[in-house]
N, C-alpha and C positions, 0 to 999 in steps of 0.2 A: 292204257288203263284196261285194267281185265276185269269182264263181268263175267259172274257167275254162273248157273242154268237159272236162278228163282229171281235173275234180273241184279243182285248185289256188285255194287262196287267192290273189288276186292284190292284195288291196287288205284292210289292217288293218284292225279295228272304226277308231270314230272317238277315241270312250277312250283305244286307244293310242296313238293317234297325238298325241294332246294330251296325254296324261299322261306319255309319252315326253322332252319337251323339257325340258332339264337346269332353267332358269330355276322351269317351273312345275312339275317335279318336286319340286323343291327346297322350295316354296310348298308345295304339297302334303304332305310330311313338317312342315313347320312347322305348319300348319294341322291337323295330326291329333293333337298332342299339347297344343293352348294354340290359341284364339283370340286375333287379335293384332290390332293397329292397323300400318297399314300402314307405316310410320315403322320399327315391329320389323321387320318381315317385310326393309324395306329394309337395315337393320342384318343381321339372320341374313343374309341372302342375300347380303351385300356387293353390292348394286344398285342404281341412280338409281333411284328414285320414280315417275319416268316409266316403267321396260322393270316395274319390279314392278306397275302400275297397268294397263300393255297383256296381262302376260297374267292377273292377276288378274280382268280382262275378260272373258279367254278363258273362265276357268273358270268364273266366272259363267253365261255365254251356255249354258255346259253341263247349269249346274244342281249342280253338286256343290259350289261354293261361295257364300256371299249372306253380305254386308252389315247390319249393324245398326245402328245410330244409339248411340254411348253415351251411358248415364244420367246416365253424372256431368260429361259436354260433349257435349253436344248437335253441337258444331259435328266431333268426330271419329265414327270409325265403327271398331266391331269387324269383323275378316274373320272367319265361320266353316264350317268344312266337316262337308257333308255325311256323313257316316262309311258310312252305311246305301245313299245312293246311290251311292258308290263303291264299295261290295260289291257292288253292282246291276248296274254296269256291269262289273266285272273279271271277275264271274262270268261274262258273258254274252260278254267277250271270250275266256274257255276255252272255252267252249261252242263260241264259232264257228269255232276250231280246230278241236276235237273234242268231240261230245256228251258222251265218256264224262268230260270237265272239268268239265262242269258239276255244281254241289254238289248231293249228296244223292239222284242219281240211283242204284239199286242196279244193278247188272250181275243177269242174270237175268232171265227170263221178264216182257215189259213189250211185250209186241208184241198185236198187235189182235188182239181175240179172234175166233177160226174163220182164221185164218190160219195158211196153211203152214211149215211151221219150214224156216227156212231153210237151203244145202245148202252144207257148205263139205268142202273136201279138200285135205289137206294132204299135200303131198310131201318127201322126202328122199331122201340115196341109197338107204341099204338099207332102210329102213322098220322100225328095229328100236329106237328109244330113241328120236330127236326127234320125229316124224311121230305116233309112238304116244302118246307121251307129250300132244302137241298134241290128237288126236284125243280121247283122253281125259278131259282136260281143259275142253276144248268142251263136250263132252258133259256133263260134269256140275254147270259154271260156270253154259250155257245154263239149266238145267232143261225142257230140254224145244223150244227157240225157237231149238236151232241140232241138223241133222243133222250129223255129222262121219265124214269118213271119214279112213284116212290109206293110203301108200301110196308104194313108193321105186322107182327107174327101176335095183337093182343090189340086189335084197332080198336079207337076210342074219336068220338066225335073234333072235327078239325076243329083247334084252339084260335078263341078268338083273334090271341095279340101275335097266333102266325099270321093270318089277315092281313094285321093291322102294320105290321113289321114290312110285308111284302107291297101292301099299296104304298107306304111311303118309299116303296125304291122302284115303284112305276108300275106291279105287276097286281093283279086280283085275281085271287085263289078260292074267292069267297064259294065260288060254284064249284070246288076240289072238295072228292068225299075220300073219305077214310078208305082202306083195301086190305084184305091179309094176302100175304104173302104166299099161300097158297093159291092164290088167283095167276101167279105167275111161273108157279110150277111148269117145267115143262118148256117155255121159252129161251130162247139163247139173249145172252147179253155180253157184250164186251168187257164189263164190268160190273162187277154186283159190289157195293160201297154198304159196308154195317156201320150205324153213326151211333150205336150204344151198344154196352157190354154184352146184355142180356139177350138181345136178339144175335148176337155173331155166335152161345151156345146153340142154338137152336134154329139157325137158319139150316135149309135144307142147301144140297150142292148144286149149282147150278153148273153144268157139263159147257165147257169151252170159256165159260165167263173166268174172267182174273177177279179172284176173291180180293177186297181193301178193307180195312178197319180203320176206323177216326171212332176216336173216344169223346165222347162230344156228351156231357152231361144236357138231360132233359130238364127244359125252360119249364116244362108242364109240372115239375116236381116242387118248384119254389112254392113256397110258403105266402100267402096273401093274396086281394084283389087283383082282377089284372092288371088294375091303373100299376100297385104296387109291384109286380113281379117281370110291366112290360122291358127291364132294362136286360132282363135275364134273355130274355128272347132277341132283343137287341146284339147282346153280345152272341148268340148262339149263331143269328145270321151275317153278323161280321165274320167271325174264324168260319162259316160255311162260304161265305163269299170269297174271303183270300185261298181258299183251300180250292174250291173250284177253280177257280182260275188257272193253278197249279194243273191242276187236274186238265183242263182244257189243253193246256203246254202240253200236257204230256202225250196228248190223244192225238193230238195235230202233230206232232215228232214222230208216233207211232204210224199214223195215216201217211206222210211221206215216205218213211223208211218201204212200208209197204209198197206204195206207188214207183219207187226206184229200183228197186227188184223186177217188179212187174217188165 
């Protein structure tokens, strides 16, 4: 797989690229429920013998399918697939997207030990429900393996049903005050995260931090009471929670790559 300079995938594992193609797709689903002789495989697939036997090749060459001789004629052959090796490689084709794909990894504190936790901050405009909610989040997802700060470029007093959002997942914020973003001017971060459009015009550049955007519509904009609008902030710290987590994967891949150089 080739990555870019700005970190882009630019070239597939190999797995998807072969497992991609409709024909041996197609082989592949037949092969995972029944070993077949190729004659079947040509039947299910509606296919000459010849294009079934080219990429049944393929997938040989790869290893996730092989050939057996049958017992009861010697002169045909069973085709059957690897099940375990193809777990082996889809896995690893998550992974190369995204570490946090790959199975059985926890999000949470997995970074080298005596290493700095890493310094992320997050932006919004007012700094009073997204931002907060994020930084909170961080902080307690991490355990410890991410510092979080958060902080808005038009702060406005911290929203109730953030509070109220974060005490139902264990954390009180209630003593968290609002900040502009100019209070961090000047600080290095590993990571500077903008979680609404308006603030990623007008963030200032922070020197060595990796800029991130998530479009994250603001809970504080809905319409009504907070009883009525608490499901909006609900939802806001769901998709902030699976996204950090992500985000955690990625820090702890980064922190070892690091640590293996070293």
């Amino acid at each position: 797989m080739v990555v870019s300079s700005d970190g882009t995938k630019t070239s597939p594992p190999r797995f998807l690229k072969l497992a991609a193609h409709p024909v041996r797709w197609q082989l592949l689903g037949a092969l995972a429920h029944s070993d077949r002789r190729v004659g079947e495989l040509c039947e299910l697939s509606k296919r000459p013998q010849s294009l079934v036997s080219y990429h049944l090749r393929q997938l040989r060459d790869d290893g996730v399918v092989s050939a057996r001789r049958s017992a009861a004629d010697g002169r045909d052959s069973y085709y059957l697939l690897d099940l375990e090796r193809c777990g082996e490689l889809l896995a690893g084709a998550g992974a190369a997207l995204h570490p946090g794909l790959e199975p059985g990894v926890p999000a949470g504190r997995d970074n080298p030990a005596g290493s700095a936790p890493a310094e992320v901050l997050f932006l919004c405009t007012g700094n009073s429900a997204r931002s907060q909610i994020a930084e909170a989040l961080c902080e307690q997802l991490s355990e410890g393996v991410v510092r979080a700060a958060s902080a808005g470029s038009d702060p406005k007093p911290l929203h109730a049903n953030a509070v109220r959002v974060m005490r139902e997942r264990g954390v009180d914020i209630a003593g968290h005050r609002s900040k502009h973003l100019s209070e961090f001017e000047g600080r290095r971060f590993d990571r500077v995260i903008s979680l609404c459009d308006r603030v990623r015009e007008v963030c200032p550049e922070f020197p060595g931090s990796e800029a991130i955007h998530w479009s994250i519509p603001d809970p504080a904009r809905a319409a009504g009471s907070d009883e009525q609008t608490l499901p909006a902030f609900e939802r806001t710290a769901t998709e902030l929670q699976t996204r950090i987590r992500f985000l955690i994967h990625a820090i702890n891949a980064t922190a070892q790559e690091v640590s293996a150089r070293a």
